[in-house]
N, C-alpha and C positions, 0 to 999 in steps of 0.2 A: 179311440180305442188304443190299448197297450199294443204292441209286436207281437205277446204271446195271444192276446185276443185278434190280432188279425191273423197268426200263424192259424189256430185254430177257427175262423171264419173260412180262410180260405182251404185248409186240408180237410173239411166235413161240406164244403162246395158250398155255403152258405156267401157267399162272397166269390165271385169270377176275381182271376188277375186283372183282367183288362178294366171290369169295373173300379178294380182300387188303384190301377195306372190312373186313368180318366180322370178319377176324385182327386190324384193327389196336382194332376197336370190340369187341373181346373183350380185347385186350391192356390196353387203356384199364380195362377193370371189374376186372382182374386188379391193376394195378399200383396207380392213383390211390387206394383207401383209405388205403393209405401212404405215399404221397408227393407227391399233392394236387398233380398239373402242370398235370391238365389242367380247367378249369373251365366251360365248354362244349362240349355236343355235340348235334349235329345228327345223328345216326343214322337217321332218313325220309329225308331229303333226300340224305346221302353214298350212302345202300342206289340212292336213286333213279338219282344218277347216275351211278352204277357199273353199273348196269342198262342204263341209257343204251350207255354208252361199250361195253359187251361187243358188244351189238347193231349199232354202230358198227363194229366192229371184225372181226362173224363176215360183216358184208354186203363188205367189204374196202373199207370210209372210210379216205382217210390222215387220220391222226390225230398230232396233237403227240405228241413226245418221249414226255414223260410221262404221259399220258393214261391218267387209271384211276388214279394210285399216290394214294393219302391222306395227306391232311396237314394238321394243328391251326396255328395261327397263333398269334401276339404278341397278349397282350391290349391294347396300344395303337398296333397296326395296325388300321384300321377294316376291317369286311367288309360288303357290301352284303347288310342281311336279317337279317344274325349281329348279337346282341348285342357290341359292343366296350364294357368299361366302365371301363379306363386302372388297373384295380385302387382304382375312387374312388367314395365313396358320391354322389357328387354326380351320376357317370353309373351307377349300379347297374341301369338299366334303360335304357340309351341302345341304342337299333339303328339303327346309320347307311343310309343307302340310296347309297352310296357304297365302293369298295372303294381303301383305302391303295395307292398305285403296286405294291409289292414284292408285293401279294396280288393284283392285276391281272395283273399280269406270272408269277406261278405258274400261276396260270390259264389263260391262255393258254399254255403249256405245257402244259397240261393236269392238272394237280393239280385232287384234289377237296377241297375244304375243306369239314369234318368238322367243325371246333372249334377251340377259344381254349386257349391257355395263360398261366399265373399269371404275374403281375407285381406289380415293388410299385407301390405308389400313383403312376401317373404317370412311372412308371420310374425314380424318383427311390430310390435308393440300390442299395447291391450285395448284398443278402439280397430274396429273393423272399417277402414278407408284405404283406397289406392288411386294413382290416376287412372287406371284402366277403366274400371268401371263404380266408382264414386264409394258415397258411404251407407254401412248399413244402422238401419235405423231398428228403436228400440218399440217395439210390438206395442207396450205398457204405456208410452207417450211417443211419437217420431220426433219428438225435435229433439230425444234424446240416445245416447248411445247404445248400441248393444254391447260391448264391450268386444274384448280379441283376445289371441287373435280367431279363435272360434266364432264369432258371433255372427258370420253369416248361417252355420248352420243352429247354431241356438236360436235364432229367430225362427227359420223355420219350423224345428220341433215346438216352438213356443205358439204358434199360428196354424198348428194342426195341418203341415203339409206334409209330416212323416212323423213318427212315432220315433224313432231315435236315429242317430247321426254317428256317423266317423270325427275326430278331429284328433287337436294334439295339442302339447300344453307342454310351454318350456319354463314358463311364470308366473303361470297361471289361465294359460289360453283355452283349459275346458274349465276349469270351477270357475271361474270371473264371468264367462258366459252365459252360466249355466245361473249363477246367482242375480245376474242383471234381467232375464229370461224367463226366471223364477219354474226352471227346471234342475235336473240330476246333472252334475258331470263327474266323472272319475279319470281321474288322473292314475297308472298304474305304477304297481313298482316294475324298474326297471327287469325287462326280458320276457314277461309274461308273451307284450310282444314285440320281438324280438326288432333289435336294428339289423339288416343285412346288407354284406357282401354286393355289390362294387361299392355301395355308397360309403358309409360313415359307420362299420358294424361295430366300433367301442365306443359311439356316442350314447350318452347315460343322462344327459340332462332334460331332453327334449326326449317324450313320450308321447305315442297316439292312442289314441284310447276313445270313450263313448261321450254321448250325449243322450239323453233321453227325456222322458215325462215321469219316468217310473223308476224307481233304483232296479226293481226283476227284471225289469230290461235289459237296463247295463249288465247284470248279472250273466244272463242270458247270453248277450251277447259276446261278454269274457268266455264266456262255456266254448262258443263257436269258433271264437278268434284266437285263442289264446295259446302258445304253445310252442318248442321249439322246431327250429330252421336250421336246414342245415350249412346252410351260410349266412348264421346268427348265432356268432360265438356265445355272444354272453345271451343265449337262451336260456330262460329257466324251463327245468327238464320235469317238471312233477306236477302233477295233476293239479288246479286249481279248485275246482268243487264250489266253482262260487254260485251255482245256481242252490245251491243245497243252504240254503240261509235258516238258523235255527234257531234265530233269537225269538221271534215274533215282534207280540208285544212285551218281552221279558229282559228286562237287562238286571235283573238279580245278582248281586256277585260281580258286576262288573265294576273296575275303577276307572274314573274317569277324568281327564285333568280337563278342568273349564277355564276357561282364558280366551274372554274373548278380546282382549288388546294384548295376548299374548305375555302377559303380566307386566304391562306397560313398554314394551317392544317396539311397537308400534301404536302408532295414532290413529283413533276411528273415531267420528264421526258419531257427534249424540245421538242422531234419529238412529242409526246402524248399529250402534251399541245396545240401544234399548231395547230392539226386536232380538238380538243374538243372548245378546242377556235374558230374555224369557224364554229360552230354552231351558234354561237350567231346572226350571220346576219341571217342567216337561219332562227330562232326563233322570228326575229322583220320583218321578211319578212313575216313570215305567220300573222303578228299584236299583238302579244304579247308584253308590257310593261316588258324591263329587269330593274334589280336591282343588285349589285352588292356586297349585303351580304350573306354570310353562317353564318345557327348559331352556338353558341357556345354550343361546341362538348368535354368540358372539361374532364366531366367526361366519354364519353365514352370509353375510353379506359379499363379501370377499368371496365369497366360494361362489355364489349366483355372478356375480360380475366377473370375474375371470374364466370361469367356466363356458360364462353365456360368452364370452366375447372370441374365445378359442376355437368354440363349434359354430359361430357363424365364419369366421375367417377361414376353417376347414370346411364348410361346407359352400361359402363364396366367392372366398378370397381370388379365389381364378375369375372373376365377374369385375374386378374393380378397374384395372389395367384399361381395358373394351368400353367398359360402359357404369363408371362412376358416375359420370355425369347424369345417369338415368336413375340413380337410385336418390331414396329419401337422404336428408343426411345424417338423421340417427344410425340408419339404416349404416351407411357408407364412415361412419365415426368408430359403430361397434366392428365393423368388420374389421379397419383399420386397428382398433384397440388389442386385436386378435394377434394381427401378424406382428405388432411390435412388443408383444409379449418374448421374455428370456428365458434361459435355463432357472433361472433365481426364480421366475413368477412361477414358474410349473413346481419348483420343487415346495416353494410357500401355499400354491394349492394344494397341493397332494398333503403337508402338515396339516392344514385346516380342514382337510375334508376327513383326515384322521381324528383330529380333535373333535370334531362336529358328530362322529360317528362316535365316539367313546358318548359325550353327553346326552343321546338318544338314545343308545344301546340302556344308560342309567335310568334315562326318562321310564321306557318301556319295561325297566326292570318292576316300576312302584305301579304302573297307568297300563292301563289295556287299550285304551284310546285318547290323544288328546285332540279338544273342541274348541273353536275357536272362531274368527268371522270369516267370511270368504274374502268379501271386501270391504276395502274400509272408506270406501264414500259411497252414496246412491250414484244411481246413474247421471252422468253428467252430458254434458248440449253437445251435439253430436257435431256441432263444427267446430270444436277444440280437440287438439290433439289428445289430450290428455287432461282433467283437473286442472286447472288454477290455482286452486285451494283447498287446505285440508283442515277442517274445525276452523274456519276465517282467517287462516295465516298462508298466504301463497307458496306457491310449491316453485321451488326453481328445480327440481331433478324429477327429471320425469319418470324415473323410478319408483317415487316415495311412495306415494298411493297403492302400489301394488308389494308391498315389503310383505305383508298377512300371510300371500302365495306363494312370493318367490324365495322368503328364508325356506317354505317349506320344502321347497324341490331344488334347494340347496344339498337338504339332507337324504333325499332321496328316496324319502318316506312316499307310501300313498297317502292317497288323500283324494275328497270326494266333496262334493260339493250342495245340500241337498235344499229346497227353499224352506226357508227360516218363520217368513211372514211378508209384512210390508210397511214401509213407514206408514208417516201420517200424512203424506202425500198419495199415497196408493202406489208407490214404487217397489219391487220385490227389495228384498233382502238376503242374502246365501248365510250358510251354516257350512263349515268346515270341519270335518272327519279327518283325521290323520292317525294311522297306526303305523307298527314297526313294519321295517320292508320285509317286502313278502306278503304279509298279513293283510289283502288287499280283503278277502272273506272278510276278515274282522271288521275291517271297514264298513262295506255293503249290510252287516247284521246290524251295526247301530243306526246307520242311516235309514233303513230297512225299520226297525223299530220307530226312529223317532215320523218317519211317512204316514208307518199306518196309525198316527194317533194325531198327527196336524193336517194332514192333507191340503198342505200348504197352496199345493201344486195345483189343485181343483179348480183353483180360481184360474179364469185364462184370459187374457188381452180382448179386450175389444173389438178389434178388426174382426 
C-alpha cells in the first residue's frame, strides 16, 4: 500500500495503528536476516504508541495526516531516546536526546518511529557498510549491493516494511538507492528543508529528503516536511505545492534535454544505457519535445570535491584528533582533504560554483527538465567497496562510478530518481530527473508522468 493508501486505511479505521505496527515489526523479522536494513528497533515503544493513536482516534481526536503509520529512520538522523550511531564505532552507543529536523517534522505528522536504518560510516560513500553492524544487502539479489549512503532504508521500502523513508543525499545517497532498489528518491533543492542552527545551518551540499515506492508520496511527504525554521537561515520561505502534480499522463509543450551519458560526460555501462535509453520513446509518447544536449558540467567536478571535502571537515573534523584511528580511511582522507583546504581553494570554489550556475541558469533557459541515468553501473557484489570496473576498464577513483549524481548536486539542482526498468539480468535500473533549483514540482510532474505509464516499480524483490 502507498502512505496515502495507509493514511486513508487508517483515518476511515479500516486498518488499527497497532495492526500496521505489528505487520511492519513482523515484516522487519521477515526481511532483515537477508538484507540487514534495518539496525534498530524499538518494538515496546512503536506497540505503545500505536495504542495510543487507535485510542485517539476511536474517542474522535483530529489527528495529523499520518498518524499511526510506522517508520525506521536514517542512521545519521538523530532521534530523541533512539540510539543514532552515523554507522561509527566512535558513536556505537550514542542516544541523542534531541530529534534531527526531518525526524521532528514526520512526527509531527504523525509517524511513529520504530527504528534506524543502515548507513555507511557517517554517510560517507555510496555502498551501505560499517563495522558496527555489517553490510546491507540488495533485495533484487543479496550478494549484491544496495548502494549509500541511503540504502539501508531503500531496501526496506523495497521489501514492503514501510511505504517511504527519511534519508539524505550528498552524491547521490537518495537517487543511487532508490535506483539499485528500483524505487523513488528525491533529492531536494537546497532549504525546502532547511539545515539548522547549532549544527551546520550554511551547509548546501548535503540534503535530506525522501524515499518511497510512489513519487505521491515523496510529494506528500515534501507537503508535510517542507518549510522554513527559524534557525534555518537559508530556508526557503514560499509554499511548495508539490502534492498538487498536474501533469498526469501529459507532458505536451514540455522540453526535455535526454542525455543519458550526460552527452558523453560520463561513462555508463551497456546493459544501463539501454534501459535509460528506452525512456526516451516513453517521454515523446506522453508529448514531450526531446533534445539532445546536457550542459556543460566542466567545473563540476571541482565543485563536488572541494565542497564534499570542506563539509565533512566542518562537520568532523573535531572527530579526527580523538579517534582517526576508528574511522574508515576514505572517510579520514576526505576529512583531512577539508582542513588542508586555503583561502585560494575557497575562493576557486566559490568562481566555479559561479560559472556552474551561469551554465545551468542557460541550460534551463532552452529545457524544462534534463534526464539522464541515475547510475552508471548495475548493482555490484556487496563485498567491494565500490566498482572495480566501469564498461571492463578498472576504476582506481572511487569517485568515477557515481560522476551521473554527484556533477549533479554539484549544481545544486533537484533531481529525482524514478525506476527506469531492468537489465537483462533482472537488476533495477534509475532514471534521473533534474530541473532548475527551486523547481522540485517540475521535477515530481515528469517523474509523476513517466510512473503512471511504466510502473516500473510494480515489480518487487523476491524475499
Amino acid at each position: 500500500m502507498s502512505l496515502a493508501e495507509l493514511a486513508d486505511a487508517l483515518a476511515t479505521r479500516q486498518l488499527s495503528s497497532r495492526e500496521l505496527v505489528e505487520a511492519h515489526l513482523l515484516r522487519i523479522d521477515e526481511i532483515n536476516p537477508r538484507v540487514n536494513a534495518v539496525i534498530t528497533v524499538d518494538a515496546d515503544g512503536a506497540l505503545a504508541s500505536a495504542t495510543e493513536v487507535d485510542e485517539l482516534r476511536a474517542r474522535g481526536s483530529d489527528l495529523p495526516l499520518l498518524s499511526g503509520i510506522p517508520m525506521t529512520h536514517k542512521d545519521t538522523h538523530e532521534t530523541a531516546g533512539m540510539r543514532t550511531t552515523f554507522g561509527s564505532p566512535i558513536f556505537a552507543e550514542n542516544v541523542p536526546n534531541r530529534d534531527a529536523l526531518i525526524v521532528s517534522r514526520l512526527k509531527s505528522a504523525g509517524v511513529i518511529s520504530t527504528g534506524k536504518t543502515n548507513v555507511p560510516e557517517f554517510a560517507a560513500g555510496a555502498h551501505t557498510t560499517n563495522p558496527v553492524f555489517g553490510t546491507t544487502r540488495n533485495p533484487y539479489d543479496t550478494a549484491l549491493s544496495a548502494s549509500g549512503s541511503s540504502g539501508g532504508a531503500a531496501a526496506a521500502i523495497a521489501c514492503g516494511v514501510q511505504a517511504a523513508g527519511d534519508g539524505s543525499d550528498t552524491g547521490g545517497s537518495l537517487r543511487l538507492p532508490a535506483g539499485f532498489n528500483n524505487i523513488v528518491g528525491l533529492r531536494p533543492s537546497n532549504g525546502w528543508i532547511p539545515h539548522v542552527s547549532p549544527d551546520n545551518p550554511w551547509e548546501w551540499l548535503s540534503q535530506a529528503g525522501f524515499m518511497a515506492r510512489r513519487v505521491a508520496d515523496i510529494a506528500m511527504l515534501m507537503d508535510l516536511c517542507s518549510g522554513p525554521d527559524r534557525m534555518g537561515p537559508a530556508a526557503r520561505v514560499e509554499s511548495g505545492g508539490f502534492s498538487k502534480l498536474d501533469s498526469g499522463k501529459d507532458l505536451s509543450g514540455w522540453a526535455i534535454g535526454f542525455a543519458p551519458n550526460l552527452g558523453g560526460q560520463v561513462e555508463v555501462e551497456n546493459e544501463v544505457a539501454e534501459v535509460v535509453g528506452a525512456a526516451g520513446p516513453v517521454l515523446t509518447g506522453l508529448g514531450a519535445h526531446l533534445s539532445y544536449e546536457a550542459p556543460t558540467l566542466d567545473d563540476a567536478v571541482e565543485v563536488f570535491r572541494v565542497a564534499r571535502a570542506y563539509e565533512f571537515a566542518k562537520n568532523y573534523g573535531h572527530l579526527v584528533e580523538g579517534h582517526a584511528h576508528e574511522m574508515k580511511n576514505s572517510l579520514r582522507d576526505n576529512i583531512q582533504a577539508g582542513l588542508n583546504l586555503g583561502v585560494d581553494d575557497l575562493f576557486a570554489l566559490d568562481d566555479a560554483r559561479a560559472r556552474l550556475w551561469v551554465a545551468m541558469q542557460d541550460y534551463f533557459s532552452r529545457h524544462d527538465v534534463l534526464v539522464t541515468t541515475t547510475s552508471q553501473v548495475e548493482p555490484f557484489a556487496a563485498d567491494l567497496d565500490y566498482p572495480d570496473s566501469l564498461s571492463g576498464k578498472p576504476i582506481s577513483d572511487y569517485m568515477a562510478w557515481v560522476y551521473a549524481t554527484s556533477l549533479i548536486s554539484a549544481t545544486g539542482c533537484p533531481a529525482i530518481s524514478v525506476p527506469a526498468g531492468f537489465s537483462s539480468t533482472g537488476l533495477p535500473v534509475g532514471l534521473q530527473i533534474i530541473g532548475p533549483v527551486g523547481a522540485d514540482k517540475r521535477v515530481l510532474e515528469v517523474a509523476q508522468a513517466f510512473e503512471s505509464v511504466t510502473n516500473h516499480a510494480r515489480t518487487h524483490p523476491l524475499l
